[in-house]
N, C-alpha and C positions, 0 to 999 in steps of 0.2 A: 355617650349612652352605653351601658356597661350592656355585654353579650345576654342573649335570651336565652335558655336553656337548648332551645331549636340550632339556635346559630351555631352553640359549643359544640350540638350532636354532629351538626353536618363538618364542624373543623378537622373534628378528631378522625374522621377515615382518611381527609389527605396531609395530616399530618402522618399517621401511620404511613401512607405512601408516599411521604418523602423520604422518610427514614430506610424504608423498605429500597427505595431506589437510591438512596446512599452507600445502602448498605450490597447491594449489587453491585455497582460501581467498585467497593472497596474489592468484592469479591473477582472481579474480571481485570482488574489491577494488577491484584495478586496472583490469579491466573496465569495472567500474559508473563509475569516473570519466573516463575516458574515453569512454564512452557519453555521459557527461552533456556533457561539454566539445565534442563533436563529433556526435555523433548517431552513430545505427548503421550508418549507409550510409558515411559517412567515415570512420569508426571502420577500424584494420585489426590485426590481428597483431601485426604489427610494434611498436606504436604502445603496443598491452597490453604488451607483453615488456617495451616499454622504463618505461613506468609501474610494472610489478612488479620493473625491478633484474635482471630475467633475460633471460638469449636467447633469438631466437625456438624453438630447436631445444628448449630445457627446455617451454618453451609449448607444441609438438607432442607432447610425450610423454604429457599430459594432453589436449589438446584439439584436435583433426584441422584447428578454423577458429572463425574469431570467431564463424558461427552457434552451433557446437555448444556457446559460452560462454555465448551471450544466452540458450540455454536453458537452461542450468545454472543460471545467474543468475536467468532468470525463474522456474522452477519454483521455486527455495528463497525466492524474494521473493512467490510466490503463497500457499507453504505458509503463510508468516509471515500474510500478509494475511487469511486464511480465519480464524488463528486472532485477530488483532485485532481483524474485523468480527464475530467469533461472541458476543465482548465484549462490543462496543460495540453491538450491534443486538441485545440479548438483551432479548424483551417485560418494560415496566416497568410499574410500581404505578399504575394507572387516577388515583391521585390525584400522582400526580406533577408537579408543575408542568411546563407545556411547555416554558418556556427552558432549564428543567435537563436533559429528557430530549432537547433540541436540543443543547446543548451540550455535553453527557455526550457525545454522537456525533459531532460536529464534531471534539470536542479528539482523540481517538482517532486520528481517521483523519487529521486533519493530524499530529499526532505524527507516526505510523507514514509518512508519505510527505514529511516534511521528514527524517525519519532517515536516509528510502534516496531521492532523487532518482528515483535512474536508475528506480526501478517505474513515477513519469508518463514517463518517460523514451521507455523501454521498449514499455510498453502503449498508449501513448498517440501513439507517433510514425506517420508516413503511413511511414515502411519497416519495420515491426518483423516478424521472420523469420512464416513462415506459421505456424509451430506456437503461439507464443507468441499472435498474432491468434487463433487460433481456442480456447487456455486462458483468454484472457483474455475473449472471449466467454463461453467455460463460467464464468469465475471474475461477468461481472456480469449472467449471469441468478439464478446464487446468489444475489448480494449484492441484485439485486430482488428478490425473496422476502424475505429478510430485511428489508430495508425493509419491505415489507409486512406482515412480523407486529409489527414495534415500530409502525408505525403503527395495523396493528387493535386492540392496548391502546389505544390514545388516542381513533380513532375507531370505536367498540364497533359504532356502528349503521350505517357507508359499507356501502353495497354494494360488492361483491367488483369490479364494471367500474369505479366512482369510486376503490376504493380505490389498483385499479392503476395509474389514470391519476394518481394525486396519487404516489404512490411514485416513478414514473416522473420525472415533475415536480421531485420533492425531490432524486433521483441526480443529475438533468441541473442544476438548482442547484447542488450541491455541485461536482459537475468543472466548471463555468466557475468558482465559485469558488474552486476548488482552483487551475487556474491561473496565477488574478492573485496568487495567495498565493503559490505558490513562488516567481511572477515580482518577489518581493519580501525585504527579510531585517529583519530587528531589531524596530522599533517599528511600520513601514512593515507587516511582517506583520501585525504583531497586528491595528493595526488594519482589516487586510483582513480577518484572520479573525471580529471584532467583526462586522465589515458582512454576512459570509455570514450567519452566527449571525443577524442582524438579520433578515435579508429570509428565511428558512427560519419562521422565528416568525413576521413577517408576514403570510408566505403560509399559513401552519398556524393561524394563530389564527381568523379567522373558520370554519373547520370544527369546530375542534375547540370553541370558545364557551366559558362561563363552565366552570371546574373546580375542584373542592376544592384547597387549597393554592396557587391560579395568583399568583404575582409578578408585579409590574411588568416589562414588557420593560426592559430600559436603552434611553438614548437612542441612536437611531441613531447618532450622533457627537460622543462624550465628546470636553473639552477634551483 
């Protein structure tokens, strides 16, 4: 039965809004590599339009300035984040060996920040817009906590002031060696990611001491 006039009226706004949200997408695409290439401070407008194929004036009709991208960009990069760290730092099996429940965490979060650069990019740069600074604070007191309860499985009996100090400890290892890892690509990665994984187990194993199921660490550096 061919469309009523009615039906046509109501398709064509979200047809418009699919377009409209393609065309977003293209624009925070091209954002993010740009971000990467340049940083946010030398990053401009201009620069995005011509990385997404469009002019600057299609780039205004979505987006008033390259802030109001980096926030576009960062909010859907934090949402994704919350929901990988909610994964990966979810409390495990008291007998689980430690390099697995190290590595189980490691692989996650480098995954997820070798997928999208621009999130160290981003959160991590000395100019990232005010608002993104201050989610990105909110985003790693979160992800403290969370550290924290995947470590109170492992360490049953830390007191609550040691446990924090060692969480704290484990975050601040994993961003330096997060990165040397990105500052890296192919085999050169991995084994950068090997060595975080090493020294996180290192430093976790004289707390955590003998455990049902515990593996051999690997060698700090396989041929």
């Amino acid at each position: 039965m061919p469309d009523t006039a009615e039906n046509q009226a109501k398709e064509q706004p979200r047809r418009r809004q699919a377009r409209g949200e393609r065309r977003i997408a293209q624009l925070l695409e091209a954002a993010a590599s740009v971000f990467c290439t340049t940083g946010y401070t030398a990053a401009s407008t201009n620069a995005i339009a011509r990385e997404a194929g469009v002019s600057p004036g299609t780039l205004y009709q979505f987006f008033p300035n390259k802030e109001a991208i980096a926030i576009e960009l960062g909010d859907r990069l934090m949402h994704q984040m919350r929901d990988a760290y909610g994964e990966a730092l979810a409390p495990v099996d008291p007998a689980t060996p430690l390099e697995e429940a190290v590595g189980s965490a490691v692989d996650r979060f480098i995954a997820f920040n070798c997928e999208h650069p621009v999130f160290f990019a981003l959160m991590h740069g000395p100019d990232a817009p005010g608002r993104i600074a201050e989610e990105h604070d909110a985003l790693h007191t979160t992800l403290l906590a969370r550290v924290e309860g995947l470590l109170s499985s492992l360490l049953p009996d830390t007191s609550p002031a040691d446990l924090a100090r060692t969480s704290r400890m484990c975050l601040g290892l994993y961003k330096a060696g997060l990165e040397l890892t990105l500052g890296h690509e192919g085999a050169e990665r991995e084994a950068y990611v090997q060595e975080l994984k090493n020294v996180l187990v290192r430093y976790l194993e004289p707390l955590v001491g003998e455990r049902p199921g515990r593996e051999e660490a690997p060698s700090p550096r396989t041929p």
